[in-house]
N, C-alpha and C positions, 0 to 999 in steps of 0.2 A: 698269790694274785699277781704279782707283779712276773713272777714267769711266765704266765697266762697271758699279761699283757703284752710281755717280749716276744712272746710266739706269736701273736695277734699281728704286730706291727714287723715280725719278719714275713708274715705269709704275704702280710700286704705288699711289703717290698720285693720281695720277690714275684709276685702273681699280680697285682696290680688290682685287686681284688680281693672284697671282702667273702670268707669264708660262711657260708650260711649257718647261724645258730640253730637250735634245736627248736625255739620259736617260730625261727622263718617255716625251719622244715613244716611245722603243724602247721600253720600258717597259709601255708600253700596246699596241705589236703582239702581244704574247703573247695575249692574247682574239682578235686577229683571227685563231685558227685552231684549228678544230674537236677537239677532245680533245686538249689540248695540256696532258698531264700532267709538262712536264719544265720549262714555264716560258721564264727566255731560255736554259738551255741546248740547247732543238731548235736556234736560232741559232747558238749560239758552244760553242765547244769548251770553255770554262768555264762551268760549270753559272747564276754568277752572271752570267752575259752579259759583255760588251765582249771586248777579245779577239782573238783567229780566228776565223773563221767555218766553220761547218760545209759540205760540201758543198748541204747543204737552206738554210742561212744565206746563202749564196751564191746560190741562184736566188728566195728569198727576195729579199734586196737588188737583183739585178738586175730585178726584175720590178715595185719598188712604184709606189705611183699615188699620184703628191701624199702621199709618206712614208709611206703604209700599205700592208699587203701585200694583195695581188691574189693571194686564195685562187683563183681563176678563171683562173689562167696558170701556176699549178703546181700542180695536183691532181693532173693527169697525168703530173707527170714522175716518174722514178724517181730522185727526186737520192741517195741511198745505192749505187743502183746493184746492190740484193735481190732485182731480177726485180719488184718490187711498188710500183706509183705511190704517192707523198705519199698521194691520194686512199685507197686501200683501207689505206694502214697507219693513216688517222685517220681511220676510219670513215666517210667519205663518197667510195667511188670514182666518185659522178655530177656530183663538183663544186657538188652544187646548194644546200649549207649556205651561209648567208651570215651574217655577224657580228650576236650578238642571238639567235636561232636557237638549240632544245636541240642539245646535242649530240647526233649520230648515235648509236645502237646502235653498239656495237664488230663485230668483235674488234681490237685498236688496238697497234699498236706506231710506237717511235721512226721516221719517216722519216731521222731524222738518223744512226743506226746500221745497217750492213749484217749485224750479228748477230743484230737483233731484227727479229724478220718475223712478220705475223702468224701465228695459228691455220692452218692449212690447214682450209679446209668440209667439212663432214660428206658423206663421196663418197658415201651411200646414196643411189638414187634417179639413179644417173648409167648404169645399167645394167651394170658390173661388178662382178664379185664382189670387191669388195678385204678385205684384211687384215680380219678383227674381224668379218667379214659371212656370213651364211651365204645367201645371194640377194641380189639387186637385180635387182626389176622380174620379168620374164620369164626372169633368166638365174638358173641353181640348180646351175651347175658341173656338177660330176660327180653330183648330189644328186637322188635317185626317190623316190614312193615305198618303192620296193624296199628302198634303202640305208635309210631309215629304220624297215624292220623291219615293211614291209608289203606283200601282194601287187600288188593293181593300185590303179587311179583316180591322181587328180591334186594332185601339188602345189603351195600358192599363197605368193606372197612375203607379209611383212607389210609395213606403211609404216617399221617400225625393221627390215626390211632382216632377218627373220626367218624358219625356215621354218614355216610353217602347214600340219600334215599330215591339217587335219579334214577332207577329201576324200579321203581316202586309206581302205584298206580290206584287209582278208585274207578279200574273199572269196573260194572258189580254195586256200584249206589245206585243207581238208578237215576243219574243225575251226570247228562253228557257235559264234560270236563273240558270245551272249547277248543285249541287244536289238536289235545293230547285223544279224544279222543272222538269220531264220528260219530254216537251214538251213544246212548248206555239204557239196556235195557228198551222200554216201550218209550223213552227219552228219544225222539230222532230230528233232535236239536230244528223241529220244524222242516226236514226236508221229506220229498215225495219221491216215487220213480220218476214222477215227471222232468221234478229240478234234476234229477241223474241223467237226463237225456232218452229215459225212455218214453212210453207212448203211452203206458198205462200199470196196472199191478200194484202189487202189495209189499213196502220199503219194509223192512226189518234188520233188526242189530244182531249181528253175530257175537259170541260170545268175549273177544277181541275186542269189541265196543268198536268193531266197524261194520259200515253197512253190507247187508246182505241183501242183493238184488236178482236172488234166482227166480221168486217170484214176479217180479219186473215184467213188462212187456216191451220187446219191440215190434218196429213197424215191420210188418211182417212184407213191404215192398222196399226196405232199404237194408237189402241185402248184398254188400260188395263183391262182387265177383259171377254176379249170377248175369251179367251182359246188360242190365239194363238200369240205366241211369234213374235215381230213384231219389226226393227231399235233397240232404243232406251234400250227396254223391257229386262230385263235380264232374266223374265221368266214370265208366263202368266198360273197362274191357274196350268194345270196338266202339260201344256206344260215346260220342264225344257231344249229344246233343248238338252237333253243330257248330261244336266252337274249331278253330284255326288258330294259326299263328298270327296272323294277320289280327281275327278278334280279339286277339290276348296284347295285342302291342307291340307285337315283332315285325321286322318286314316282311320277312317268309318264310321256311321251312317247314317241317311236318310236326305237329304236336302227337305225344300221344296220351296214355292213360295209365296210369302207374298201380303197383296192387292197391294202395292203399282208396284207390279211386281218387287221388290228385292227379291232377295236369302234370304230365310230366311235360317241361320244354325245354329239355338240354338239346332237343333237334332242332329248335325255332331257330332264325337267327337275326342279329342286330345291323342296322344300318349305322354308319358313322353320326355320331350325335345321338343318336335313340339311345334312349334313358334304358332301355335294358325290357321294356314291356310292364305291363301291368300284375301281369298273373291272377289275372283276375276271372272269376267265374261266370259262368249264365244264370 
């Protein structure tokens, strides 16, 4: 002992510095591994280390390199024996952490215990329907839009594994569904050709639950393009009924008549102060 001690108090003399013990040295593996919330007891069966070793303590110590641990030769193992490598219970199942380095994202539990195992991953996105989920991906179980209280179209999953029934539709009850849709069935939410703007005929719902107006009549003299200025028509080809620039509010220029049968008056033109014209009809 006491040469032990004289060599102690020459290294210091000489080096000016304490020699590390074989404590410090164990002491200091604890850093060398990635989320290592328990200290030296992931090693040793007693929390303050020395001791027994744990099964993980064990492949630990058989595996170090010049005294320190070789994260890199037991990532992989499963030393607890939880179905779950060192690697995924300390947040790095690709072994690529190395000392220095943040620690990984979790989810983390003891390697050294076979009762703590990680989190199980969120199974959304794996394509079955599990527990808590009402779809994944393309599969919706037993799940229509039918069962959710509507006639046809299509269901879509959401990314939380949700179902999203905004494709979905009742049209096909017989009961028009307000803006979704114009009609349903002999349903024609009260409207006629007439309210459509035409002049007479027979309104009906297309299968689409919108209106179908081929039965419809128009006025067989308000025809755009056929030269002659007709109801609706504010002018037809050369036909201008008479109107001017001048009529319309401009000081002068030429109006003419556009396909649509509007006025066209990008020819008209504005006197200083004039508001621009009316654009207004006969």
């Amino acid at each position: 002992m006491k040469t032990q001690t004289l060599a102690l108090a020459l290294t210091v003399a000489l080096t000016g510095a304490l020699v590390p013990t074989n404590a410090d040295a164990r002491s200091n593996r604890v850093t060398q591994l990635p989320n290592n919330q328990w200290s030296c007891g992931v090693c040793h069966v007693s929390p303050r280390g020395a001791g027994p070793r744990t099964a993980f303590g064990e492949d630990v110590n058989r595996t170090l390199s010049q005294g320190n641990v070789d994260w890199s030769a037991i990532y992989n193992l499963d030393s607890d024996g939880d179905g779950f490598t060192n690697g995924e219970e300390l947040g790095d199942p690709d072994g690529v952490w190395r000392r220095g380095d943040p620690n990984p994202p979790g989810p983390v539990s003891n390697p050294a215990d076979p009762n703590d195992m990680p989190a199980p991953p969120n199974p959304c996105g794996n394509g079955v329907v599990d527990d808590g989920e009402e779809c994944d991906g393309d599969n919706f179980g037993d799940a229509t839009c039918a069962t959710e209280g509507f006639t046809t179209g299509d269901l879509e999953c959401n990314d939380d594994c949700t179902i999203d029934a905004g494709e979905c539709t009742t049209c096909g009850d017989g009961d028009a569904q307000g803006s979704d849709e114009d009609c349903d069935g002999d349903d024609l939410d009260g409207e006629t050709c007439a309210d459509l703007g035409f002049v007479g005929g027979d309104l009906a719902c297309a299968n689409d639950c919108t209106f179908d107006v081929n039965n419809c009549e128009e006025d067989p003299d308000n025809v755009c393009g056929d030269g002659n200025k007709a109801n609706e028509e504010q002018c037809d080809g050369e036909d201008l009924a008479g109107a001017t620039c001048e009529s319309l509010g401009f000081s002068g220029g030429t109006v003419a008549c556009a396909d649509d049968c509007e006025f066209d008056v990008t020819g008209c033109e504005d006197e200083p102060g004039n508001n621009g014209g009316n654009n207004g009809g006969n």
